[in-house]
Residue frames as qw, qx, qy, qz and C-alpha x, y, z in Angstrom:
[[0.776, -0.590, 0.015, 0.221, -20.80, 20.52, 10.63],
 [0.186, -0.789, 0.556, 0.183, -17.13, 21.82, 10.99],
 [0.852, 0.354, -0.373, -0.097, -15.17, 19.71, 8.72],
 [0.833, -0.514, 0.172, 0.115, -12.60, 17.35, 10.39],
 [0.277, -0.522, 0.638, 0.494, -8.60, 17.32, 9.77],
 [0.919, 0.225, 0.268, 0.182, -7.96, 16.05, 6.55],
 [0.526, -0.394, 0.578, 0.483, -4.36, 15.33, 5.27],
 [0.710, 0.654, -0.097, -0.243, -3.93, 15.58, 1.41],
 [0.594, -0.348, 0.690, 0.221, -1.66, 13.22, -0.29],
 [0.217, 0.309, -0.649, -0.660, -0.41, 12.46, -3.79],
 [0.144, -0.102, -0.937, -0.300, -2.50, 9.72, -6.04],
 [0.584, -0.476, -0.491, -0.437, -6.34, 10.80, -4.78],
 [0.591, -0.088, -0.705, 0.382, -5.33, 9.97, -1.31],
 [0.229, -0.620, 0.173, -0.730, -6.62, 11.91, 1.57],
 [0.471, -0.208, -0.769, 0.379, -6.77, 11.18, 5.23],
 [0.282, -0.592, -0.205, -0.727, -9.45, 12.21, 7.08],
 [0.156, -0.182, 0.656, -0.716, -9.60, 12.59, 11.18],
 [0.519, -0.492, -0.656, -0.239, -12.11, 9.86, 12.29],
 [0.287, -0.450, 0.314, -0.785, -11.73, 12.03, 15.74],
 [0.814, -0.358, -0.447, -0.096, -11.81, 9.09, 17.59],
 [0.733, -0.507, -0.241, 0.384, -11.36, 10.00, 21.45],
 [0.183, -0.859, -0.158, 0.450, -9.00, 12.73, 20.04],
 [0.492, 0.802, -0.246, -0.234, -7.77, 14.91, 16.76],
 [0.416, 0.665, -0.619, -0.045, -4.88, 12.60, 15.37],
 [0.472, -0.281, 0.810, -0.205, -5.49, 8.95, 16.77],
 [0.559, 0.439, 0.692, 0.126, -7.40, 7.28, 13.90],
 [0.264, 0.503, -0.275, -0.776, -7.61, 8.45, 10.47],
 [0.733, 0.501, 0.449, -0.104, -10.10, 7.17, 7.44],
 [0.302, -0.290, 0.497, 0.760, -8.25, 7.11, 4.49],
 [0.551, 0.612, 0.321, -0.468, -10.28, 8.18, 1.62],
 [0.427, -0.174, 0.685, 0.564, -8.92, 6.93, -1.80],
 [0.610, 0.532, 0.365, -0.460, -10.44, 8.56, -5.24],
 [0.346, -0.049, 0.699, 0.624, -9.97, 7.63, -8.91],
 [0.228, -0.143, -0.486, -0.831, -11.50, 10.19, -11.82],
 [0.518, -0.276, 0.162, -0.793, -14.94, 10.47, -9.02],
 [0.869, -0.351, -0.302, -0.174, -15.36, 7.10, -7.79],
 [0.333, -0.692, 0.303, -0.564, -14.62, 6.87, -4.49],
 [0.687, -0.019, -0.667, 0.288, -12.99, 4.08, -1.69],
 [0.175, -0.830, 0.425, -0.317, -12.60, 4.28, 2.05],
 [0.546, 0.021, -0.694, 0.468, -9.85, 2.14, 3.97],
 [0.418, -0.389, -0.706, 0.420, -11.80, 1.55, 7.56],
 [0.186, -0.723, -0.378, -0.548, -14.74, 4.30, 8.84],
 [0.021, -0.350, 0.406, -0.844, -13.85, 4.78, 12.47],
 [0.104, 0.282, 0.863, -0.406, -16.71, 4.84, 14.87],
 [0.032, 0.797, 0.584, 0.150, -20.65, 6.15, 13.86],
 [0.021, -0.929, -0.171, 0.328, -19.96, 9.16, 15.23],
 [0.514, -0.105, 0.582, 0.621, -16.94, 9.25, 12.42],
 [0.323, 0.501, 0.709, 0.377, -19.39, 9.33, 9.77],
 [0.045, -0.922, -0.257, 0.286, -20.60, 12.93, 9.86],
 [0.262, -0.753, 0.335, 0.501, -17.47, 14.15, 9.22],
 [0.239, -0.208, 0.658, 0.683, -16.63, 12.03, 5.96],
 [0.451, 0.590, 0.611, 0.274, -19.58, 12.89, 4.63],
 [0.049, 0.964, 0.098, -0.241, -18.71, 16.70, 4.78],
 [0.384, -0.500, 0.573, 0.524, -15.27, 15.95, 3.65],
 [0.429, 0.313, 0.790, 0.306, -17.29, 13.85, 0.58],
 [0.224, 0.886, 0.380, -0.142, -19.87, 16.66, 0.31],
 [0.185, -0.821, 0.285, 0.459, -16.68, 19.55, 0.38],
 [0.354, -0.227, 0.800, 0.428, -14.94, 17.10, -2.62],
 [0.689, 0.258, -0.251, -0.628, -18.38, 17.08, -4.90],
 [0.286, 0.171, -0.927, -0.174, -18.51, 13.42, -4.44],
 [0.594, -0.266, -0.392, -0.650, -21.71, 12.32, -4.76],
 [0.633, -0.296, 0.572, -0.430, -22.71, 9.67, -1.96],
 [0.872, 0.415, 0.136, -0.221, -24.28, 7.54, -4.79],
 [0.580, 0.663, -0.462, 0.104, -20.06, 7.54, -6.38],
 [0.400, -0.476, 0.718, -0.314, -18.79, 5.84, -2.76],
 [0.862, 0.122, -0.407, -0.278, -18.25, 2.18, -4.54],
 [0.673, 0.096, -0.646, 0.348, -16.01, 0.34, -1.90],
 [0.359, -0.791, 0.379, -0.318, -15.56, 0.14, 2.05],
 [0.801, 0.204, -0.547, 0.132, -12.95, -1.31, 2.68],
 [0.583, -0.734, 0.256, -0.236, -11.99, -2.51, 6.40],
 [0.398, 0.591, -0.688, 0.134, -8.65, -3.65, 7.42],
 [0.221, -0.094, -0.930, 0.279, -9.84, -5.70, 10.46],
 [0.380, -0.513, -0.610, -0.469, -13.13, -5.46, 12.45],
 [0.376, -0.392, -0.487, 0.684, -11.72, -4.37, 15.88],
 [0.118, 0.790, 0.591, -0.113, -14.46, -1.47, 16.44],
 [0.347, -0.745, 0.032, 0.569, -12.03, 1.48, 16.19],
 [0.125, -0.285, 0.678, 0.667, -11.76, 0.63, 12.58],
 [0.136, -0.367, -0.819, -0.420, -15.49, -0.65, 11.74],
 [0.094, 0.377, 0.533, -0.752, -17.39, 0.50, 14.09],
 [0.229, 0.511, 0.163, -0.812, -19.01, 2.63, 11.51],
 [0.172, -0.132, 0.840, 0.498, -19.64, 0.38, 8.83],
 [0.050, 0.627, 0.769, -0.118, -23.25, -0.17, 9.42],
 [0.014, -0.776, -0.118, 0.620, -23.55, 3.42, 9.07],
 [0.244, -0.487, 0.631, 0.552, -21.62, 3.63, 6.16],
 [0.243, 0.289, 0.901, 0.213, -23.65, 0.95, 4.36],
 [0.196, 0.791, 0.512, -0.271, -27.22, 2.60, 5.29],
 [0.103, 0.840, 0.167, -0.506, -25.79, 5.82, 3.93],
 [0.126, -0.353, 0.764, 0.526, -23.65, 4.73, 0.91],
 [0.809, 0.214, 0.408, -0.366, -26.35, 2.95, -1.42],
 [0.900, 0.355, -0.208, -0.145, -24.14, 1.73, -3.97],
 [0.163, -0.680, 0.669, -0.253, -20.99, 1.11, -1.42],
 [0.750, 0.038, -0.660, 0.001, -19.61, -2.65, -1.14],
 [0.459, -0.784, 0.304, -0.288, -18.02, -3.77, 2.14],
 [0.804, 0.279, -0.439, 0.287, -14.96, -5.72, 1.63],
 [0.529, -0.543, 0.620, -0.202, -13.52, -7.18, 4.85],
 [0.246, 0.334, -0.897, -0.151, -11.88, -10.41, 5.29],
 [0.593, -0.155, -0.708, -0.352, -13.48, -13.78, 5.06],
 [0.347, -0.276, -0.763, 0.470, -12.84, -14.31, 9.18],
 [0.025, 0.344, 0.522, -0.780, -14.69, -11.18, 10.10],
 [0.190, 0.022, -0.448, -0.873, -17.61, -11.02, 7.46],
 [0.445, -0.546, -0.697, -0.136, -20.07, -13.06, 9.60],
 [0.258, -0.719, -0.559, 0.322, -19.91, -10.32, 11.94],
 [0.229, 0.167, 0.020, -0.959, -20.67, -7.70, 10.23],
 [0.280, -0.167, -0.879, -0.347, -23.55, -9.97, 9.38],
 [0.697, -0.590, -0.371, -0.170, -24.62, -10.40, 12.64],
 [0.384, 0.515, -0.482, 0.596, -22.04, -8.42, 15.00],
 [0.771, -0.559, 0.017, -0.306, -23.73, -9.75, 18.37],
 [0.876, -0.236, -0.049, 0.417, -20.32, -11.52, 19.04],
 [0.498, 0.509, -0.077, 0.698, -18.31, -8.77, 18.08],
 [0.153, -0.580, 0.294, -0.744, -19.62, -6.24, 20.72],
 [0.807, -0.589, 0.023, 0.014, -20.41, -8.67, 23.40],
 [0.763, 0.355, -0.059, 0.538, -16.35, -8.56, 22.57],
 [0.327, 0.303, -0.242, 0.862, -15.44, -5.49, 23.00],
 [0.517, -0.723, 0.022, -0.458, -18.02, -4.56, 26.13],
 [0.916, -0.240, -0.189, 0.262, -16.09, -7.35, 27.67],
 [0.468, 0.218, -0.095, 0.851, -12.97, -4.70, 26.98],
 [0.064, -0.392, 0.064, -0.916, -14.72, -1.38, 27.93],
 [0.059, 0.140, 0.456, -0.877, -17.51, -1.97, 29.51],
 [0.292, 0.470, 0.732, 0.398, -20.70, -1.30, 28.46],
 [0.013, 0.898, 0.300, -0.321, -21.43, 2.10, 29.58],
 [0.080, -0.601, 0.512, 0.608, -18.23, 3.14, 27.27],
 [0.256, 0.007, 0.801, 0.541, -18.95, 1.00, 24.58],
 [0.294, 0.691, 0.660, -0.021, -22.23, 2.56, 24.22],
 [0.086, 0.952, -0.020, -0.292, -21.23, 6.50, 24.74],
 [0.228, -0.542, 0.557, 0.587, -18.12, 5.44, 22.11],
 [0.131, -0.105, 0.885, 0.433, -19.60, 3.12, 19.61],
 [0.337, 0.171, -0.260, -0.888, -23.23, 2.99, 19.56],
 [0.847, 0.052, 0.443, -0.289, -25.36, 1.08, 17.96],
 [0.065, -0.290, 0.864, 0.407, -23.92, -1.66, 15.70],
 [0.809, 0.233, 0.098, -0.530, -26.44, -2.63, 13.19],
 [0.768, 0.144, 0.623, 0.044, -26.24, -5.65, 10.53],
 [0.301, 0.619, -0.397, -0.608, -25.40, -5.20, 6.94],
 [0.729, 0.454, -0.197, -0.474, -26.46, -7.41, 4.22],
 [0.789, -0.157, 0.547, 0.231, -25.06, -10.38, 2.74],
 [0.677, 0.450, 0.431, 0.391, -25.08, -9.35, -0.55],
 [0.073, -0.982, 0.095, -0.149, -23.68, -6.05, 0.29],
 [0.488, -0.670, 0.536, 0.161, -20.32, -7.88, 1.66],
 [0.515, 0.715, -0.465, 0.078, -17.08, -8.56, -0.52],
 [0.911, -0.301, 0.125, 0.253, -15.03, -11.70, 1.11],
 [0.505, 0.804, -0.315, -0.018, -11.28, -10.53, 0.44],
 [0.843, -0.443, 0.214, 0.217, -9.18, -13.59, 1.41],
 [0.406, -0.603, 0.491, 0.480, -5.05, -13.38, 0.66],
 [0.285, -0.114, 0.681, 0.665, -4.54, -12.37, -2.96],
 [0.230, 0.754, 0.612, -0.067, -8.18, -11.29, -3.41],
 [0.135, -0.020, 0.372, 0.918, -7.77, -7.93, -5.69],
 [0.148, 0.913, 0.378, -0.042, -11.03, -4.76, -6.62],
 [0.337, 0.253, 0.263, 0.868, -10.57, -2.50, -9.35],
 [0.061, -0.729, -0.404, 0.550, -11.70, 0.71, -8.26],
 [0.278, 0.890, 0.118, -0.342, -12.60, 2.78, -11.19],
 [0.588, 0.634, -0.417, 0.279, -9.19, 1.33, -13.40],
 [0.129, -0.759, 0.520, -0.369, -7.08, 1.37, -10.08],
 [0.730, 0.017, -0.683, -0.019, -5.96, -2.07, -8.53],
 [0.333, -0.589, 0.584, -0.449, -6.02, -2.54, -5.22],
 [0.519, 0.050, -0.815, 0.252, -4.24, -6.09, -3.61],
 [0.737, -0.557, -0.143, -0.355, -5.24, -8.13, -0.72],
 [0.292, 0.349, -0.800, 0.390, -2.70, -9.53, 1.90],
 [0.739, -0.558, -0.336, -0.172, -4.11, -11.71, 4.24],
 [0.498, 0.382, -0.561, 0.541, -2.00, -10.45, 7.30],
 [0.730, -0.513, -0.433, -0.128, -2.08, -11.67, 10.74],
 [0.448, 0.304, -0.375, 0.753, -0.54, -10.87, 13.92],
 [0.218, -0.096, 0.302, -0.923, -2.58, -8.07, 15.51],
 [0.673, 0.150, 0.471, -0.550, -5.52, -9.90, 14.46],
 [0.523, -0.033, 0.832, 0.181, -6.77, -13.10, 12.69],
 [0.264, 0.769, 0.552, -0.185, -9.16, -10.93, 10.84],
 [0.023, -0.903, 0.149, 0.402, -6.84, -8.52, 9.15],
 [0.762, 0.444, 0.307, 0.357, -5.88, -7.34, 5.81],
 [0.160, 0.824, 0.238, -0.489, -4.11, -5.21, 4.01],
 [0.598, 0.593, 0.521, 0.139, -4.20, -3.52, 0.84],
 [0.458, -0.363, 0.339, 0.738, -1.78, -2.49, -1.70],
 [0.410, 0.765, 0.235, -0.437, -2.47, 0.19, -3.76],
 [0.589, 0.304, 0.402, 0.632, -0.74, -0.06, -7.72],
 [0.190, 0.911, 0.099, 0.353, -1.46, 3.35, -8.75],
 [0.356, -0.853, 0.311, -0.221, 0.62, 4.74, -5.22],
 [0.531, 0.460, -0.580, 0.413, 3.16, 1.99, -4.87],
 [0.129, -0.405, 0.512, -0.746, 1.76, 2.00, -1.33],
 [0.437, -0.320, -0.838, -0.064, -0.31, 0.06, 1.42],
 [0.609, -0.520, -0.087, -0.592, -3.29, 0.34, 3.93],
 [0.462, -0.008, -0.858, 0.224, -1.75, -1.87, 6.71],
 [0.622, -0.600, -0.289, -0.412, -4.73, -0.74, 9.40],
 [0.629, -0.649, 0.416, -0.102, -2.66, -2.04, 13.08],
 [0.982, 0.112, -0.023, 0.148, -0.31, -4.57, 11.16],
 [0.533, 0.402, -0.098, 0.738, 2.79, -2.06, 10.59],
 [0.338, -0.192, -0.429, 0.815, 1.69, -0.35, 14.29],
 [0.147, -0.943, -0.234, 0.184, 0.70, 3.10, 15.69],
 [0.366, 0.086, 0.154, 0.914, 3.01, 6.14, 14.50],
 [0.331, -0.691, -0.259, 0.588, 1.59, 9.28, 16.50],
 [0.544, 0.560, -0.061, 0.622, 2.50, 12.27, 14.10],
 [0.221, -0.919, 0.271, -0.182, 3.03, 14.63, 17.51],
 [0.787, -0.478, 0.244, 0.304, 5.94, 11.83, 18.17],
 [0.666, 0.660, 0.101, 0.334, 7.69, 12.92, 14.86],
 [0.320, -0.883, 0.099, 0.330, 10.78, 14.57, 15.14],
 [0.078, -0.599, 0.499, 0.621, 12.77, 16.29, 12.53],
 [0.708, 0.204, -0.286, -0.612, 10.42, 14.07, 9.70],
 [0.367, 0.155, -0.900, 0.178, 11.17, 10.67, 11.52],
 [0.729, -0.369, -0.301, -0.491, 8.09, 8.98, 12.55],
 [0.309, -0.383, 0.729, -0.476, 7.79, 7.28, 15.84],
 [0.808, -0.048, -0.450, -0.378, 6.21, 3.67, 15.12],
 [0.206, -0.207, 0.863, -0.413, 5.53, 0.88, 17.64],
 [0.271, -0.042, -0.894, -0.354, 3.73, -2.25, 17.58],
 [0.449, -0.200, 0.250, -0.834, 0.00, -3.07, 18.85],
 [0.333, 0.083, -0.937, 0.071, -0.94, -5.81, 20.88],
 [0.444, -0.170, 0.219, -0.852, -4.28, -5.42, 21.92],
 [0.421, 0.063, 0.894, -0.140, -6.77, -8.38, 22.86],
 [0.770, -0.452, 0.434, -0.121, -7.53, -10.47, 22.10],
 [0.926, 0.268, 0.111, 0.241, -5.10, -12.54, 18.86],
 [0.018, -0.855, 0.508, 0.101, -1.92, -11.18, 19.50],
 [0.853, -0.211, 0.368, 0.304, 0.86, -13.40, 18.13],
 [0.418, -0.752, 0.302, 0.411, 4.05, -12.61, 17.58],
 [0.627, -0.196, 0.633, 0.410, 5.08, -14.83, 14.75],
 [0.472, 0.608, 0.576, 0.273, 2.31, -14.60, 12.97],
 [0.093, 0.951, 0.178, -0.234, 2.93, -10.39, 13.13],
 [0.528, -0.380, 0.600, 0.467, 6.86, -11.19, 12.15],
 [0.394, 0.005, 0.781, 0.485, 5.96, -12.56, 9.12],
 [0.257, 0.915, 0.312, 0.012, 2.69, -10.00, 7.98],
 [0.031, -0.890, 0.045, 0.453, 5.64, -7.40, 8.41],
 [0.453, -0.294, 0.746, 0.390, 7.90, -9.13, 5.98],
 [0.448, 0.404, 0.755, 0.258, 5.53, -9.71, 3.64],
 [0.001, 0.932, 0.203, -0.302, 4.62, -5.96, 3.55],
 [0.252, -0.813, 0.303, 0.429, 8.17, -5.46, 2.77],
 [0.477, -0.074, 0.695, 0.533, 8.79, -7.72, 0.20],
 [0.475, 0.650, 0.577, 0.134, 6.47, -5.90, -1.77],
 [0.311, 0.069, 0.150, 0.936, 9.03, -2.59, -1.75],
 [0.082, 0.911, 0.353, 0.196, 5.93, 0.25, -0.99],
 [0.417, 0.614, -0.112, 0.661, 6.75, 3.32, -0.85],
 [0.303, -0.191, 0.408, -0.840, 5.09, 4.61, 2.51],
 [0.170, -0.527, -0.829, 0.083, 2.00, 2.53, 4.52],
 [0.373, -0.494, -0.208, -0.757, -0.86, 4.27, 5.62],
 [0.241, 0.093, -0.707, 0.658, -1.50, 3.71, 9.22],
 [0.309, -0.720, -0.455, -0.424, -4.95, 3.98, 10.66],
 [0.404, -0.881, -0.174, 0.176, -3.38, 5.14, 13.56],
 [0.271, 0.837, 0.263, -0.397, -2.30, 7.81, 12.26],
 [0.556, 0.819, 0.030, -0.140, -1.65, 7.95, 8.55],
 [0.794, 0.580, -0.144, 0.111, 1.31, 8.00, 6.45],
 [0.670, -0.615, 0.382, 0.163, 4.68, 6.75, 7.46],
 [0.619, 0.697, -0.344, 0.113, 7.75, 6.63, 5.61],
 [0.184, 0.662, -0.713, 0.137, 11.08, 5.10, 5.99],
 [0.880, -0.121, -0.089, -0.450, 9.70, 1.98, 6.16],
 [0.728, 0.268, -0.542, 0.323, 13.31, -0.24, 6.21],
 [0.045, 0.239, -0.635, 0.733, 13.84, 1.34, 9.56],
 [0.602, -0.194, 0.288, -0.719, 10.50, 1.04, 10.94],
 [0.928, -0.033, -0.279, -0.243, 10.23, -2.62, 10.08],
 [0.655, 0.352, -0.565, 0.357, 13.49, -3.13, 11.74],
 [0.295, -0.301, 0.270, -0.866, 12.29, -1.12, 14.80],
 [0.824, -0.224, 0.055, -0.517, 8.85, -3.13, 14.83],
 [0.906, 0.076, -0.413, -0.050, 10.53, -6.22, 15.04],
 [0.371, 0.086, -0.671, 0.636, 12.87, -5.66, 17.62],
 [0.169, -0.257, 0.495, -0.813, 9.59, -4.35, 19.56],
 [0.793, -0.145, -0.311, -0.503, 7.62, -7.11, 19.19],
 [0.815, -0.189, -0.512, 0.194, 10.00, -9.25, 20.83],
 [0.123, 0.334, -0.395, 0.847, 10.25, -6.70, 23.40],
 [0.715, -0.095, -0.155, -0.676, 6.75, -7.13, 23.88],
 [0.822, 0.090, -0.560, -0.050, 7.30, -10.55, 24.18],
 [0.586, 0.082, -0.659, 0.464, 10.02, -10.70, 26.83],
 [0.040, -0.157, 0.520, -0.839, 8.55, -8.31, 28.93],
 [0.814, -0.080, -0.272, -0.507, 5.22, -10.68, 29.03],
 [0.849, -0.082, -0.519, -0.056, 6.91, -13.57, 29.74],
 [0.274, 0.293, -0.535, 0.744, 8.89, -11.64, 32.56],
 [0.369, -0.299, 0.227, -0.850, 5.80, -11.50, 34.21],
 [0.675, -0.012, -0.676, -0.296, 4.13, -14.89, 33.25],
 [0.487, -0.231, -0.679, 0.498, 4.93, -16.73, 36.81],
 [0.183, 0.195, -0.455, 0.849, 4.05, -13.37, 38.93],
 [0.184, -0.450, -0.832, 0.268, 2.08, -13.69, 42.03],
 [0.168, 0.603, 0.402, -0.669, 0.52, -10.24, 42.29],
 [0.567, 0.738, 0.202, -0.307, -1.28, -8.19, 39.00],
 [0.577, 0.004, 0.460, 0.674, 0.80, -9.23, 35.75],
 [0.142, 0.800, 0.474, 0.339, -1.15, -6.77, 33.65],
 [0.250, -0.932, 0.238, 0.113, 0.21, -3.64, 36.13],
 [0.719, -0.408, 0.484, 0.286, 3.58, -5.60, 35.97],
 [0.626, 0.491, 0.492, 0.353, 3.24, -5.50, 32.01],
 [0.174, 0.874, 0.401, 0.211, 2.02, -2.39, 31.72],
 [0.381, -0.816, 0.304, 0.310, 5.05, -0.85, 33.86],
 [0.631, -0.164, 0.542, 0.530, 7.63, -2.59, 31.50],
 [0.390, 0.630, 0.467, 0.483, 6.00, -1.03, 28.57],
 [0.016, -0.986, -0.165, 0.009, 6.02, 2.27, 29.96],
 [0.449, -0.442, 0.601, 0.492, 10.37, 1.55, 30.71],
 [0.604, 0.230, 0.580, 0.496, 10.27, 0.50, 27.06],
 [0.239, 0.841, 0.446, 0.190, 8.31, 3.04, 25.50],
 [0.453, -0.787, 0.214, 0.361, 10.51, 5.69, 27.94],
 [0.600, -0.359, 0.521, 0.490, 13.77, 3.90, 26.51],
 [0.523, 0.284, 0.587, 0.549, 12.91, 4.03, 22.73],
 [0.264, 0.890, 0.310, 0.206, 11.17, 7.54, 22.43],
 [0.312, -0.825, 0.319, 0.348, 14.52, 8.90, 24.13],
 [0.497, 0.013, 0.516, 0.697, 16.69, 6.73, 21.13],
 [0.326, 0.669, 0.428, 0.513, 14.18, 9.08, 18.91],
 [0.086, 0.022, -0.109, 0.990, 15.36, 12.27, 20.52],
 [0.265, -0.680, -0.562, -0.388, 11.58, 12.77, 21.15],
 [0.259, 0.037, -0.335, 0.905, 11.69, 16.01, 23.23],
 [0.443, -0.570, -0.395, -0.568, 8.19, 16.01, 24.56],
 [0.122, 0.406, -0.797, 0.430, 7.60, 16.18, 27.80],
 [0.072, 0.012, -0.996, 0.043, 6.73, 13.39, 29.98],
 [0.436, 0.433, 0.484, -0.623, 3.14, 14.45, 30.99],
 [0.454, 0.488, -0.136, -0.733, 2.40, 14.47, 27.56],
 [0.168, 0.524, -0.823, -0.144, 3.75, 11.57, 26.68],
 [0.074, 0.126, 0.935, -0.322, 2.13, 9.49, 29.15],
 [0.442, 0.517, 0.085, -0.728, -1.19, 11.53, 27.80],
 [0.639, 0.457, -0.369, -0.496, -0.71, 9.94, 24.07],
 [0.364, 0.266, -0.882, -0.140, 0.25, 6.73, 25.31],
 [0.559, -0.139, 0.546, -0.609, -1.98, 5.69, 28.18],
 [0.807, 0.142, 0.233, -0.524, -4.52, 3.95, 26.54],
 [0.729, 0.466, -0.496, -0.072, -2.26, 1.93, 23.93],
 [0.094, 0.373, -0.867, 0.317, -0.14, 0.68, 26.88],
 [0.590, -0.102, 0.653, -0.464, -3.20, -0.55, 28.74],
 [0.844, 0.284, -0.165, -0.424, -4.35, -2.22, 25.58],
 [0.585, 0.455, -0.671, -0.011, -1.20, -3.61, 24.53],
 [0.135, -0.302, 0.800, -0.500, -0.81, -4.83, 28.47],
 [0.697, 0.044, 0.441, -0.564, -4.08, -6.45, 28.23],
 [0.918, 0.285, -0.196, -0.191, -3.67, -8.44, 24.94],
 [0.609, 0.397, -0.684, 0.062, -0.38, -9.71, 26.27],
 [0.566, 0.015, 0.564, -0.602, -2.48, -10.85, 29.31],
 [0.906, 0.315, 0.177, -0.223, -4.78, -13.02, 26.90],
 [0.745, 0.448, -0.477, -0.132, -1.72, -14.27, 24.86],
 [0.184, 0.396, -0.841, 0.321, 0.10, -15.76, 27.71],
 [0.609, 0.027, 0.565, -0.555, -3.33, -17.35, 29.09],
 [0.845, 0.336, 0.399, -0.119, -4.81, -19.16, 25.76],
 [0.506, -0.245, 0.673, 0.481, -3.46, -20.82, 23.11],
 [0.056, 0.121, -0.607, -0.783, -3.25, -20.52, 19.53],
 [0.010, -0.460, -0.848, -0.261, -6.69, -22.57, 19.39],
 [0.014, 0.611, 0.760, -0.220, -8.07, -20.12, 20.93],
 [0.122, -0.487, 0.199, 0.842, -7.38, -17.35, 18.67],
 [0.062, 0.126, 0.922, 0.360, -8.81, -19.63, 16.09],
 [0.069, 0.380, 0.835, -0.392, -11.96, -18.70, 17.29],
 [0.361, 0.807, 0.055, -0.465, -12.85, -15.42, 15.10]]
């Protein structure tokens, strides 16, 4: 097959297009050290094709693929794990402790997310989700640490976007894997090398505080750049954490501005976010124009409108729940 984007990057690092929905919305990171092999989160099944030609193109064996590693279990990031496994035979799967009974048994997971899409979309996007082993899975709860070939890689147990989500500083790079914790950052929103970053509040465990304090903790560790699964590497992190935090509680207020209303809060949401979104990609001198705009953001606004739908309906217990 045609190989898919991939990004090179110092320390082994490579981002590969998981060509989910379209070229430069998800990226697998692919991490190597002297031929043994890592990825950070697989995309969807139909993903998988692609990093094995990227693997094949690299001479890395299949048999040298000793880690997946998933930053949460929302499908857009696992999806392909099950895949991954079957075709990896000496590959771990390190996820956190909350979302390792489903990849066990991921019959709650996609009755999940059909509940989001559908099921005629969750089938022609995602597939089939199989099982994967117990003894094939790697609990990595907060401070949990795998040496990849000499290399260290840390665990953060960070919440926020989800209850289920980690991520994972790299020692060798000086850098982290924050999957949806540190946002979405677009690279067509770039302008003049200044990323566009913005937070993601999809259903169903948004909370605010808990996403406050994951970013903090990120920061106190001084990386140099994050990795983004949506999409890849971001610098000037001191601004962009200062940024995400004033748009989470944007997020916020325009939720609770809706909270009381008598006709569709979700439309009512989903307008305010489009004013926001408007208001901040004009502070970034982003000179796209609006058709496009509304083109790369659609689908994030309806998420983000929908999980802040479910946070202003259940409580904390019921986040608890995965």
């Amino acid at each position: 097959m045609t190989l898919p984007r991939v990004t090179e990057f110092e320390h082994g690092i490579s981002a590969i297009d998981a060509q989910f929905h379209r070229p430069g919305r998800a990226a697998i990171h692919l991490l190597l050290e002297q031929g043994v092999a890592a990825l950070v989160d697989t995309g969807t099944n139909s993903s998988i094709p692609g990093v094995i030609a990227v693997l094949k193109s690299k001479n890395i064996p299949l048999e040298n693929v000793a880690y997946v590693i998933l930053t949460h279990i929302h499908l857009d990031h696992a999806g392909g794990a099950s895949e991954c496994m079957r075709l990896f035979p000496n590959a771990k799967l390190v996820v956190h402790p909350r979302g390792a009974s489903h990849m066990m048994n991921p019959a709650r997971l996609v009755a999940g997310a059909v509940s989001v899409y559908g099921e005629d979309e969750f089938k022609r996007v995602y597939g089939e989700i199989q099982c994967i082993d117990t003894d094939r899975i790697i609990e990595a709860p907060d401070h949990h640490s795998i040496d990849l070939n000499g290399r260290l890689l840390r665990f953060l147990d960070t919440p926020g976007h989800a209850r289920h989500h980690v991520c994972i500083f790299d020692e060798r790079s000086q850098s982290i894997f924050t999957g949806d914790t540190f946002g979405v950052s677009y690279r067509e929103f770039d302008v003049e090398e200044m990323e566009f970053v913005f937070p993601t509040t999809s259903p169903v465990q948004f909370d605010p505080d808990a996403a406050h304090h994951s970013l903090d903790r990120i920061m106190s560790l001084k990386p140099k750049c994050a990795y983004l699964t949506h999409y890849s590497r971001i610098q000037h992190l001191e601004q962009h954490a200062n940024a995400m935090h004033r748009l989470i509680d944007a997020h916020v207020a325009i939720a609770q501005a809706a909270k009381d209303a008598q006709s569709d809060r979700q439309q009512i949401i989903s307008e305010g976010l489009k004013e926001l979104f408007k208001q901040s990609l004009t502070e970034h001198h982003c000179r796209l124009p609006d058709e496009q705009i509304n083109q790369l953001l659609r689908s994030d606004i309806k998420l983000n409108a929908q999980g802040l739908v479910y946070w202003l309906d259940y409580s904390s217990e019921r986040f608890k729940s995965i």
